[in-house]
C-alpha positions as CSV (number, residue, x, y, z in Angstrom):
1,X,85.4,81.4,91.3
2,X,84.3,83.4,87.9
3,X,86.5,84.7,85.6
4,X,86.4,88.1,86.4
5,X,87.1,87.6,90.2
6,X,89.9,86.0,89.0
7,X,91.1,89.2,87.2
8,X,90.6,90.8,90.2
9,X,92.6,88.5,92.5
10,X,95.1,88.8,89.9
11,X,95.5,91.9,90.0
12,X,95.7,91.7,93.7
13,X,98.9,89.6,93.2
14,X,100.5,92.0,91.1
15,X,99.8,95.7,91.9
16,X,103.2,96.4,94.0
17,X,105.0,95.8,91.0
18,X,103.2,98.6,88.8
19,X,100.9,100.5,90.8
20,X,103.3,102.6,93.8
21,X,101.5,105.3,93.1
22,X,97.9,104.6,92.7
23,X,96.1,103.3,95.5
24,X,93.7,100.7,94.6
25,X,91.4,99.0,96.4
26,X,90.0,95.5,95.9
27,X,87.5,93.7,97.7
28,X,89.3,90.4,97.9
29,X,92.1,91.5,99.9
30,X,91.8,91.3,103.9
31,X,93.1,94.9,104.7
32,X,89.4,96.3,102.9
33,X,88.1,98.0,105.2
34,X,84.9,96.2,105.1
35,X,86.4,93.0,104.5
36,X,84.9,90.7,106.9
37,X,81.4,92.1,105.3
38,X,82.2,90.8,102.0
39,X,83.9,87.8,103.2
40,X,80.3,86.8,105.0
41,X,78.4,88.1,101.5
42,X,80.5,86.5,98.9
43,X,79.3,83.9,97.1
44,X,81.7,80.7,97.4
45,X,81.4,80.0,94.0
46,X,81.5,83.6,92.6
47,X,84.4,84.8,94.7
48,X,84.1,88.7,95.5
49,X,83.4,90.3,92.4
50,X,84.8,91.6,89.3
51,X,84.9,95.2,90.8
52,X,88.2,97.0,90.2
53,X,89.2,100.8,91.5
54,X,91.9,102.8,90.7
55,X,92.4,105.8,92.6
56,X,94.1,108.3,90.2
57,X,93.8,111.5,92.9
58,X,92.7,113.8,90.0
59,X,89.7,113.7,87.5
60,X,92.1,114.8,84.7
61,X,94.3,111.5,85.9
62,X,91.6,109.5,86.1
63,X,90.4,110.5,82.4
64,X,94.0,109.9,80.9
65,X,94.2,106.8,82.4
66,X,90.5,105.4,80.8
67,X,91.4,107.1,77.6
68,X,94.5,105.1,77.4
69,X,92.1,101.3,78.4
70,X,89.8,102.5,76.3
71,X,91.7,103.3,72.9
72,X,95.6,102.2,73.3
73,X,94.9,98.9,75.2
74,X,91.1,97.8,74.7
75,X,91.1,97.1,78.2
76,X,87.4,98.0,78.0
77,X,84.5,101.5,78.1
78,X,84.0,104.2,79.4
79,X,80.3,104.0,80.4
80,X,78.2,105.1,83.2
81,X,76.7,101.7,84.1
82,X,78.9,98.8,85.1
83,X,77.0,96.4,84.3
84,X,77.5,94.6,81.0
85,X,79.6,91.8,79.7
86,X,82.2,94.1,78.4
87,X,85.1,95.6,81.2
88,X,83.4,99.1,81.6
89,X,84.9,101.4,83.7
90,X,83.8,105.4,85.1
91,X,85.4,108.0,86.9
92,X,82.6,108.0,89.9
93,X,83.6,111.5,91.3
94,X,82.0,112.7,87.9
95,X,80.1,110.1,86.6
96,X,77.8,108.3,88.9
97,X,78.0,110.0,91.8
98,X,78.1,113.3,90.8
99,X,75.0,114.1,92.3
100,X,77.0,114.2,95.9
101,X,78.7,117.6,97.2
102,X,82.4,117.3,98.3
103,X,81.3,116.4,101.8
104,X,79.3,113.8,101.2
105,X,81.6,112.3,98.5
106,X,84.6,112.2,100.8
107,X,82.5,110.3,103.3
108,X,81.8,108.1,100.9
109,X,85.6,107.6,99.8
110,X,85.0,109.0,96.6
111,X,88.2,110.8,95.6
112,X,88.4,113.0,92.2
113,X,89.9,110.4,90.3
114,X,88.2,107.5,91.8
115,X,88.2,104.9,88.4
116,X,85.8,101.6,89.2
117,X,86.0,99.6,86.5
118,X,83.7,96.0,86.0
119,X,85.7,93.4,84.8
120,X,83.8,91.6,82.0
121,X,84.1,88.2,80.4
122,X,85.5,88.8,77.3
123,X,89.6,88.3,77.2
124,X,91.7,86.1,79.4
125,X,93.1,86.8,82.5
126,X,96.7,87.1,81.5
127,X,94.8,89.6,78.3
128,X,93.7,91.8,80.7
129,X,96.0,92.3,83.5
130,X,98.5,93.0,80.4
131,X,96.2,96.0,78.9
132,X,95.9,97.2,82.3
133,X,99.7,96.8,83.2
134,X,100.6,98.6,80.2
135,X,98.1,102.0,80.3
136,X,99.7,102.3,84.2
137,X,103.1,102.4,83.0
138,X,102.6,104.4,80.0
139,X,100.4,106.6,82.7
140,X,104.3,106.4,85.2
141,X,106.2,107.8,82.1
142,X,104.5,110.4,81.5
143,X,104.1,111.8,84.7
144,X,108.4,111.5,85.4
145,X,108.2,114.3,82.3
């Protein structure tokens, strides 16, 4: 399994702990919708992915919450593209598929605040869940102001 699938599986592990109030959906885990899909098109020796989302219900949310992986953690960047070494991560509502009306995005489950982040290689696993842990909580105290 690669390194950032690892993160990602990780991350499965971990998110009751930290993340009650964000939903976040990973490709790994069996209650994906399209599970059984992804199971038949994974890659035994890649594991699922690096592919990471965050649903932080508002653009404004999802903003604060890249801002803070971005330049209090250096979890990763903001970008447009995911695809580059580096953890990159976008607010899709706004970013990539911005091109979609509201319709068309909530087919798509495309929320507002809908962050996808690519897990890249740089940093270790225990590294990165702990930049990630740390922007959600500071992201839990500020909203109980």
């Amino acid at each position: 399994m690669s390194r950032p699938s690892g993160i990602v599986r990780k991350s499965c592990a971990c998110t009751c702990d930290i993340t009650d109030m964000y939903l976040l959906e990973v490709e790994g885990l069996e209650v994906h919708p399209d599970h059984a899909l992804l199971k038949f098109m994974a890659n035994k020796d890649y594991g699922y992915g690096g592919i990471l989302c965050v649903d932080m219900e508002t653009e404004e949310r999802a903003n604060r919450l890249m801002n803070m992986l971005q330049n209090f953690t250096q979890f990763g960047f903001m970008a447009v593209s995911l695809g580059y070494y580096e953890t990159l991560m976008s607010c899709s509502g706004s970013s990539t598929s911005s091109e979609l009306n509201n319709e068309e995005k909530e087919l798509a489950g495309i929320s507002p605040g809908l962050v996808r982040m690519s897990i890249g290689y740089n940093g270790s696993l225990e590294q990165k869940w702990s930049q990630l842990e740390k922007a959600l909580s500071k992201m839990q105290e500020k909203m109980a102001f």
